[in-house]
Structure formats: C-alpha cells, structure tokens
N, C-alpha and C positions, 0 to 999 in steps of 0.2 A: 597516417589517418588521424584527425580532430576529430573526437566528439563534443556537441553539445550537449548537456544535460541541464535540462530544466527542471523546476522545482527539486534543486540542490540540497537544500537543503532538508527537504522533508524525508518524511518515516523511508522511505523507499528511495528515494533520488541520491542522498547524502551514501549510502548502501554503497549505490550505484555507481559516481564517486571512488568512493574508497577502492573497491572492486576493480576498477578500469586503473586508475593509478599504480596499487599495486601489481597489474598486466602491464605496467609501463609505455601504457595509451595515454596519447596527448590527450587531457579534460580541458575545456571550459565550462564553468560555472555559470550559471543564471541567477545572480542573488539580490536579495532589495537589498541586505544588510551585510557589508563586508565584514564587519566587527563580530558579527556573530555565527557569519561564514567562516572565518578563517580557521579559529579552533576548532573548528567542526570537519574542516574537510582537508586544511592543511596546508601548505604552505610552495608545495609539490601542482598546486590546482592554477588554472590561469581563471583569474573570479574576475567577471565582468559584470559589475552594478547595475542593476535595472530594475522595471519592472515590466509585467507583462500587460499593461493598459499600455503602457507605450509603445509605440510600434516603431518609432526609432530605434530604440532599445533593441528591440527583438531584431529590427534589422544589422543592427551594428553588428548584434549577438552572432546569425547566422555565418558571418563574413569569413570566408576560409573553411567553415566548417564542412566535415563530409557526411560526416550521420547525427542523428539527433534524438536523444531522450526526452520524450514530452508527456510533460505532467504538471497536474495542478490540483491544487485543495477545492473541496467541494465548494465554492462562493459563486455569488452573481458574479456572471461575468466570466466563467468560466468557457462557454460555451466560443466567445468573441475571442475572448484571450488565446485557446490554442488553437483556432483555428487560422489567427493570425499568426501566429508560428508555423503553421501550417503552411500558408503562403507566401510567408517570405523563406522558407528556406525552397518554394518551388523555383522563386526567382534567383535564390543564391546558387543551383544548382546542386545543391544538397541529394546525396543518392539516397538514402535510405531514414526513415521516422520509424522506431518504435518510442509507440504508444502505449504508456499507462492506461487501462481503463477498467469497467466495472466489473461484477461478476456477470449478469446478463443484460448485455445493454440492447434495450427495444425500445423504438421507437411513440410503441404505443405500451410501453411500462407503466405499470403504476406508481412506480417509484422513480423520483424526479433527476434524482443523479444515473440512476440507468441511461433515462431519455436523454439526458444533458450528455454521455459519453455515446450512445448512438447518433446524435448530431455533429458529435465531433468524428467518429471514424466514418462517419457516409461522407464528410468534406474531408477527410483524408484518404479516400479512395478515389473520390471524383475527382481527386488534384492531379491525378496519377503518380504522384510517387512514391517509390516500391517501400512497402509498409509493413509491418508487421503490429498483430494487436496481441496486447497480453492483459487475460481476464482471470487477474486474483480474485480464491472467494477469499470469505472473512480474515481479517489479517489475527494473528497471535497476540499482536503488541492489543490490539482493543481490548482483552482483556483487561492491561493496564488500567482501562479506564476505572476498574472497579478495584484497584490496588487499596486508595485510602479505606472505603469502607471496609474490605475485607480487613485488612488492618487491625481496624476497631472494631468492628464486629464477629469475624471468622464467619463472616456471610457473602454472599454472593447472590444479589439479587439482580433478576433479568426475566420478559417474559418470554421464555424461549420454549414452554414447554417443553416434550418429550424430542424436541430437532435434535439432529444429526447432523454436522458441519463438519465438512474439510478445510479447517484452518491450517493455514499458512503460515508462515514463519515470513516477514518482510524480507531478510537475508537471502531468503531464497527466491524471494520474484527478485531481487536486485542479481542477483547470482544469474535470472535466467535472461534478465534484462542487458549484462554485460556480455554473456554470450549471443544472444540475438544482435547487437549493434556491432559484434566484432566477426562474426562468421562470415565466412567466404559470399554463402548462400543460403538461409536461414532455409528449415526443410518445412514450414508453413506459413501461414500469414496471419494465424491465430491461433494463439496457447491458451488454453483454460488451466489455470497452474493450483495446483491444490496440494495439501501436505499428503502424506502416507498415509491417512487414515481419515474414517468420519466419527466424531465423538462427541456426546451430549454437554450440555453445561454441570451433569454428576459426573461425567469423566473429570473436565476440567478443574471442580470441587477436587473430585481425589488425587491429580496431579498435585495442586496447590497444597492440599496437606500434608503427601510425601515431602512434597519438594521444602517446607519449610518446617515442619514438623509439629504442625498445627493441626487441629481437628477444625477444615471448611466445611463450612456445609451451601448447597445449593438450594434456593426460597424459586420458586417458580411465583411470579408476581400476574396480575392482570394488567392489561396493554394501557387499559385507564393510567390503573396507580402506576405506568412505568412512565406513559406519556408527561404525567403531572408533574415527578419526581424530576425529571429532565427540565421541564418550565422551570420549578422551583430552584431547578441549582446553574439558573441561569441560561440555559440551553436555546438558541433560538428554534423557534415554535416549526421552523421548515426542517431540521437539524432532526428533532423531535419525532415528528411526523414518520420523516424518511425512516430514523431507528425503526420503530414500529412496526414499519411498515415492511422494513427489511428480517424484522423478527416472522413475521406473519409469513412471509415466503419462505423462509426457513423452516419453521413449522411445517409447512405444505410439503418440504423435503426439495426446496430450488436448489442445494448445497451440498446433499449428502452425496453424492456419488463422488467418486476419486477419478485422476487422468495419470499419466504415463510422461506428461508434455514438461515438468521438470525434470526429471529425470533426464529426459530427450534433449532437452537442452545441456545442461551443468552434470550429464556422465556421473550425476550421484542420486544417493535417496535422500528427500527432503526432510528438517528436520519435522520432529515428533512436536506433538507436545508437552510430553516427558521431557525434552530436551530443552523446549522455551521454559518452563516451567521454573526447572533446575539452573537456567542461566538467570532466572529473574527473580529466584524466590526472596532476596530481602527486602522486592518494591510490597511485597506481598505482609508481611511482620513474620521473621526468621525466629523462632525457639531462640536461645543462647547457645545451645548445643550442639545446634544444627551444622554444618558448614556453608559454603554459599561458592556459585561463582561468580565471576563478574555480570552486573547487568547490563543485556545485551542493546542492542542499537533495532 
C-alpha cells in the first residue's frame, strides 16, 4: 500500500510523513520545494515536486497511489486545489482520502475557512470515494505564534476572553491521520480530535511559566486592538478577520467540549498541554536553570 500525503510538508502533513515511515508504509510526498523537503521528511520519502494549481502534478502525483492524505494551507485557491486532488485520485482509482479539515466546517459559517472546508468534504462525498474527515480544534503549535512576544514581554496577549479550548497537539491529529489511512476499516467517517482537556488562555499562561520558569501572565485584549495588531504585523486583513472571528466562537464555547475519537483512533491519551508546553518551552524564553526538552514538530 502507497500513500499520498499532501501538504507534506506542513504543521500536520510533515507529522504524517514521519509517522507512516517509521510504520514502514510506502510515502509519497507532495512538495513545491524538494531542497526544503528533504531535511524535513528524509531521505526514506518518495518526494514528488509539484504544485497543487497544477493538475498535471496532482495527476502524475495520484499514479499507483492507494490512499491519500489531503490537505492544504488556508489561501485562495484552496477550495479548487483539493478538490482537484479529489478528482483525480477518483479517476486514479484511489480507495480511500482522508481529509484534513476544520473544526466546524458549515456551509453557511461565518468564518471563511470553515465554509472553504465544507465545500471541499460535500465534493468529497459526492465523488464517492470512501472518506474519512478529521476535525482538529485549535492546534498547540498556534500558541507559537505568540512565542517572540512572550519572550519579551512574559505576556500573552489574545482576545480570548474567559474561552475554554480543547487544544490539540498537531502530533496527535498526524498520529490519528496515520491510523485512519492505514486501518483495515476506519470505525467512522468523521473524528472531531481534541486533546484531554478544555483550558483557558490563564491555563496556557501557567503551563508557559511552569514549563520555562518564568512568571507569564495572560492580557485579555479587545477584538479591535487584536484585529489592528495583526494588520500592523503584517497579517492579511482575510487572515485577521478569520482569527477574530474564530476567537468569538470560542468565547461562545464552539470548542470546549472534549471527544473520545483520538484516543479511538492512536489506542492512547492525547497529549496535554503540560506536555506541549514542556516540549516547547525554550521557543517561549527558558530561566537558565530551567532545563528544556527538545522543540517539538
């Protein structure tokens, strides 16, 4: 059995990748850039150069493969792109797509990367090919984004209000992603994949100050000054927006509940955020005293 895996190289695909390899399942790669694939995924990967506007590409890609990892970064274009992966691996005769997608993807969402992944799993259901979708909520690693400031500041600003969030650990949607592409008979056809727990952005503060041995603290901001901040550090305004907008649903409590369906996949408890915390605390600024483990993927 080949798989393909698409968007290889990203937060979750490159995972996914690694995961299957060392299962010692044949990979193929989907990558624009081999030079910056190969360190990344290894040498052990059959990396096939492309991109996904090309649909020669994606056909060549499909060629022998039996199941297929599809995913892609939130841009224009996204919507065309896997859907044409979508169709050519109908014609390749491809048995099985699982699909990356969002936390709730509707149709009539307010938020645009929702809708953008509910148009791609309604063309991956009308295709008929046997599918499975998997809906991370918020990943761990996006904390990252506020690694530099915390840094310099021992702040953590976000307008998250009093939310409640079952973050994930990327590790572990690739963990459930490699199981869903390699089982006999996957036991649904949608995982809502959430970590162990639901926990404010004051948890996350006091993970980050355990885990580095810093005093963080958490600034609850207004959606204004978080929108602006984003503008200002370059963000495109659609990019922006979505954040916002995805903080606002959060708030409302679209994210706090937990699911069973990692576990049900990858036979373990997913990790914590204690766990990401302590695998990432030097992107965070580390004491001297502190010790550190490696940062995670």
């Amino acid at each position: 059995m080949t798989i393909l895996v698409t968007g290889a190289t990203g937060n979750v695909g490159a995972n996914v990748v690694r995961v299957l390899v060392a299962r010692g399942v044949p990979v193929r790669a989907f990558v624009r850039d081999r030079d910056k694939a190969l360190p990344m995924l290894g040498d052990r990967t059959d990396l096939l150069v492309g991109d996904l506007a090309d649909t020669d590409a994606i056909h060549r890609a499909v060629q022998g493969v039996d199941r297929v990892f599809l995913a892609c970064g939130n841009v224009p274009g996204q919507v065309q792109y896997e859907c044409a992966v979508i169709d050519a691996a109908k014609d390749a005769g491809v048995t099985r797509v699982v699909k990356l997608s969002s936390p709730r993807p509707a149709l009539d969402s307010p938020l645009v990367f929702d809708r953008w992944h509910a148009e791609i799993e309604r063309h991956l259901v009308r295709s008929g090919l046997r599918s499975v979708m998997l809906r991370p909520r918020t990943y761990m690693t996006n904390v990252l984004g506020y690694a530099e400031g915390i840094a310099q500041t021992g702040r953590i600003f976000a307008p998250a209000g009093a939310a409640r969030i079952s973050f994930i650990d990327p590790r572990d949607v690739a963990a459930a992603a490699a199981a869903a592409l390699t089982a006999d008979e996957p036991l649904s056809e949608i995982y809502t994949l959430t970590g162990p727990e639901s926990i404010g952005f004051d948890r996350v503060a006091a993970e980050l100050s355990t885990a580095t041995g810093r005093t963080i603290e958490y600034v609850d901001v207004p959606d204004e000054a978080a929108h602006q901040a984003m503008l200002d550090a370059g963000l495109p305004a659609m990019a922006a927006d979505f954040i916002v907008g995805l903080f606002q649903s959060q708030r409302a409590g679209s994210m706090t509940s937990t699911t069973d369906d990692v576990r049900e996949l990858i036979d373990r408890e997913p990790r914590t955020f204690r766990q990401f915390a302590q695998d990432n605390a030097s992107a965070f600024g580390v004491k001297e005293s502190v010790g550190t483990g490696a940062v995670g993927q």
